[in-house]
C-alpha positions, 0 to 999 in steps of 0.5 A, spaced: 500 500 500 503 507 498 500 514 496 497 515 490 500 522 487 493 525 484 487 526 488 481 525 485 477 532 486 469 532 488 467 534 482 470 528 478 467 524 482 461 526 481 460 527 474 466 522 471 465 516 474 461 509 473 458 508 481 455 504 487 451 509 487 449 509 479 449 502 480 444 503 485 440 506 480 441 500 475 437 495 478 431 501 479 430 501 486 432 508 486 430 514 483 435 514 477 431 512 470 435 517 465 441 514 469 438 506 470 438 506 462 445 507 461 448 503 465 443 498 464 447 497 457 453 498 460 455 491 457 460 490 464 454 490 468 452 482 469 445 482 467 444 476 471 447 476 479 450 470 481 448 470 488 442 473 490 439 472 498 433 476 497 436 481 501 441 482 497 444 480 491 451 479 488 452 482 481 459 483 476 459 489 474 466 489 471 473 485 471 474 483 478 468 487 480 463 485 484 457 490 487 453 488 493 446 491 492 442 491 498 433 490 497 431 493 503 424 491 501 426 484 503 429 484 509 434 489 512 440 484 514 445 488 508 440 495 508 447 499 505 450 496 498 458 494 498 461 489 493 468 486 493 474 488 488 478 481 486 485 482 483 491 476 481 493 475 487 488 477 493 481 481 494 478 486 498 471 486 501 467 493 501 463 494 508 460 490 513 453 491 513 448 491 518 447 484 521 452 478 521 448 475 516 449 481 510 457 479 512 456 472 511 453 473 504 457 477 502 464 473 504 460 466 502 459 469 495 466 471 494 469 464 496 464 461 490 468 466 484 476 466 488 480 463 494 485 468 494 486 471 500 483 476 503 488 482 504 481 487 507 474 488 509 473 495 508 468 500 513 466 507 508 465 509 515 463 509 522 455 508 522 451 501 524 449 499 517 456 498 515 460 496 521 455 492 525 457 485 520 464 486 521 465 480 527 464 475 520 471 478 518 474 478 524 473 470 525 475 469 519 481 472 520 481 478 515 483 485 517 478 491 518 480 497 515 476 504 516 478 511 516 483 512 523 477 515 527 471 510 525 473 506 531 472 512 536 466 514 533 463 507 534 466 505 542 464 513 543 456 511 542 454 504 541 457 502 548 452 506 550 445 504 547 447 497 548 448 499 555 441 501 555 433 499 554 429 501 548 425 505 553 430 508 557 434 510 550 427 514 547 425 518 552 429 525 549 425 523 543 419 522 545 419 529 550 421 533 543 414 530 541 409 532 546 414 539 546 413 539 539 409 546 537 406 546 530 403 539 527 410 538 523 415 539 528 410 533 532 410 529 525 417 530 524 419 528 532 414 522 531 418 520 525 425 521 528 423 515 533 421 510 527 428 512 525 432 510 532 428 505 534 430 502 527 437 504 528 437 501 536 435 494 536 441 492 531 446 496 535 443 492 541 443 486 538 451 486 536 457 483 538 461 490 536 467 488 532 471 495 531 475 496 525 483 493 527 487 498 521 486 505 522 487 509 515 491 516 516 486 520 512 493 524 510 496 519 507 491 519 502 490 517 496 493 509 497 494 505 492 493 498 493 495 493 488 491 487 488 495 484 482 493 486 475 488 490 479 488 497 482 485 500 488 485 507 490 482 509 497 481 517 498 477 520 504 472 526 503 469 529 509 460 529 507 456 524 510 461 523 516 467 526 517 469 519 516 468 516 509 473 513 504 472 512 497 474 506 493 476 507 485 478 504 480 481 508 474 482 503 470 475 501 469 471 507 471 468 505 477 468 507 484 465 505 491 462 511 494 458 508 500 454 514 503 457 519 498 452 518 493 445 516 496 438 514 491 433 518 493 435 522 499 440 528 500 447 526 504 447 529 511 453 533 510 456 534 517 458 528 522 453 527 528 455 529 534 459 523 538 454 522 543 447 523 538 445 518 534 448 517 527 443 519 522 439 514 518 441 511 512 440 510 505 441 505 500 446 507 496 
């Protein structure tokens, strides 16, 4: 792994590059038709995928390249998309999901097209629905990568809901609906408790596996040389403060995580270390 000697500017990245996120699109389960038909004739992108569970599936999506692509309709054991990126002589993994059982699926299928080792599974940042999972990767041995604050952000909130019950956890947000003012302000809170309830129960239930392989933001871009095939690695302050990006320039495709969301706008500055992280979408 070394420093990368061009860095890849927000604006390339948005307009230059085949993405998660427009791959999204792709299978139409976000907004996106003008884009969605485009990459629909993409003849990288596999028509058929060759692993699907229900809640996600698996889709080639170019030479090594796979996507992980999440349906949140059927189940939110993935509830973000990932992938993983395979070169001559070791792969890498892209997120941990939500639950152990988005991990597994997503380790099960790369071992059904390569048994080279593993030299990563990376988080694109701290939140609950892409690190929960990682105690998959750690059992089998495989090194957790993330942004150098990503650990701490998690140890500084999840912790603390695991230590607490349902109850207990929502009682700020249910003060904020009976203090609400206006009808809006009250919907707004009410919708805010269907949020962290969703969020507190898989935090609850999770064995916290935290990332082993801190990334030094100002050592990026990294280049990784998975043997015939070359990842890139930047950081870019938007979702949170801590979210990487995985490119590959030789083929046009880059793994955003939370970067480039379908249907919603990015929150664009990182949650408090003590505040609930903010609701996810599928990307």
């Amino acid at each position: 792994m070394e420093t990368f000697s061009k860095p890849f500017s927000r604006r390339t990245f948005l307009a230059g590059t085949s993405s998660m996120g427009a791959l999204f699109a792709a299978t139409r389960l976000a907004p996106g038709p003008a884009l969605a038909e485009s990459l629909a004739d993409d003849p990288r992108i596999a028509k058929q995928p060759i692993a699907d569970k229900g809640f996600a599936s698996v889709r080639k999506i170019g030479e090594g390249l796979y996507a992980t692509i999440a349906d949140r309709s059927k189940g939110l054991q993935a509830r973000c998309n990932g992938g993983f990126l395979i070169g001559r002589d070791a792969a890498i993994m892209v997120e941990g999901f939500q639950t152990t059982a988005g991990a597994a699926f997503q380790l099960e299928t790369l071992r059904t097209v390569t048994q080279l080792p593993v030299r990563a599974a990376i988080n694109t940042h701290w939140h609950f629905d892409h690190t929960l999972g990682n105690s998959v990767y750690g059992g089998a041995g495989i090194p957790i990568w993330a942004h150098a604050d990503a650990a701490s952000r998690m140890t500084a909130v999840y912790p603390k809901w695991q230590a607490e019950d349902l109850a207990t956890f929502l009682v700020p947000w249910e003060k904020r609906v009976s203090e609400a003012k206006t009808d809006s302000q009250r919907e707004h809170a009410k919708s805010d408790i269907e949020g962290v309830s969703g969020m507190f129960k898989p935090v609850s239930e999770a064995v916290l596996a935290l990332p082993n392989h801190p990334l030094d933001p100002s050592k990026m871009p990294m280049k990784i040389d998975l043997g015939g095939l070359t990842v890139i690695i930047e950081a870019f302050i938007g979702h949170t403060d801590t979210d990487l990006i995985f490119r590959v320039p030789e083929q046009n495709v880059v793994y955003t995580g939370d970067l480039l969301t379908g249907g919603s706008e990015t929150n664009t500055q990182s949650p408090a270390p003590n505040a609930p992280a903010p609701r996810a979408e599928a990307h």
